[in-house]
C-alpha positions in Angstrom: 0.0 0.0 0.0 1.4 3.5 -0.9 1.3 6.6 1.1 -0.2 9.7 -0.3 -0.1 13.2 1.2 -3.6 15.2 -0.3 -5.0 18.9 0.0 -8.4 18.9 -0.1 -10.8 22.1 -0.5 -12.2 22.4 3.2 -15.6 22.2 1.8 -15.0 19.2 0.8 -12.7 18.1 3.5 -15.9 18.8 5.6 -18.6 17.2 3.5 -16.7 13.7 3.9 -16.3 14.1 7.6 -19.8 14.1 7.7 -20.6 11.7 5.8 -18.4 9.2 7.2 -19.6 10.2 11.1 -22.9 8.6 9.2 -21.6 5.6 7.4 -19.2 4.8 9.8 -16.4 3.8 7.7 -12.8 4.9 7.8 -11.1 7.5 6.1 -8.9 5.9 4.3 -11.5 3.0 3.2 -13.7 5.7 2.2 -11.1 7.3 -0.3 -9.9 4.3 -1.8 -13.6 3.5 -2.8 -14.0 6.7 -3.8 -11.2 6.8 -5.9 -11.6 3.3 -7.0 -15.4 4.3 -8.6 -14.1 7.1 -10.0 -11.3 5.0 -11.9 -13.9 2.8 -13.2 -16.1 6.1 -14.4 -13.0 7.6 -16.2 -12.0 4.1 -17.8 -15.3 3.7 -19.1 -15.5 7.3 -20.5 -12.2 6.4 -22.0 -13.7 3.2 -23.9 -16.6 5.2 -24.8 -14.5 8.3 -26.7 -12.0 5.5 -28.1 -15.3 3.1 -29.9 -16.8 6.4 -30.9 -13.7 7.0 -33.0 -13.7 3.7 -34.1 -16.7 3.5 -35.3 -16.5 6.9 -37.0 -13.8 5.4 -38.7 -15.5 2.3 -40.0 -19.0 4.1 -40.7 -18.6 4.2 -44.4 -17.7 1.0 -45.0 -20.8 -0.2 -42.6 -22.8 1.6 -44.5 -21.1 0.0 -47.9 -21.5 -3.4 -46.9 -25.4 -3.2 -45.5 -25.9 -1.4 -49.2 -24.6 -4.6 -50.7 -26.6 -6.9 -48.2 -29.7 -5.4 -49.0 -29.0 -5.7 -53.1 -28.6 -9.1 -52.0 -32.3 -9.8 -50.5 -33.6 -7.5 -53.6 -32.3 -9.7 -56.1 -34.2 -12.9 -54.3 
């Protein structure tokens, strides 16, 4: 486990305290889970951005080969 020194805004220094007087959890435990979730959000707003590009990339020839699947089914 690593050591990390923080600064926090005292609003939000003081928002946590009171929440965790409440949910009576730790601290620490309550940061890592924070910042695990938060991890998780950004990664999947990563994967989101990175298969928008892709499929911006691939659009066209989506669109080519649904063209050709339909001529397909009109020619049976």
């Amino acid at each position: 486990m690593k050591n990390l020194s923080l600064k926090l805004e005292d609003n939000i220094f003081q928002e946590t305290e009171n929440i965790l007087s409440k949910v009576n959890k730790n601290r620490n435990r309550y940061i890592n889970e924070a910042l695990e979730f938060y991890n998780k959000f950004q990664k999947r707003k990563l994967l989101s951005k990175q298969l928008d590009k892709e499929s911006k990339l691939v659009a066209t020839d989506s669109l080519s080969v649904l063209a050709e699947f339909e001529a397909l089914g009109d020619e049976s």
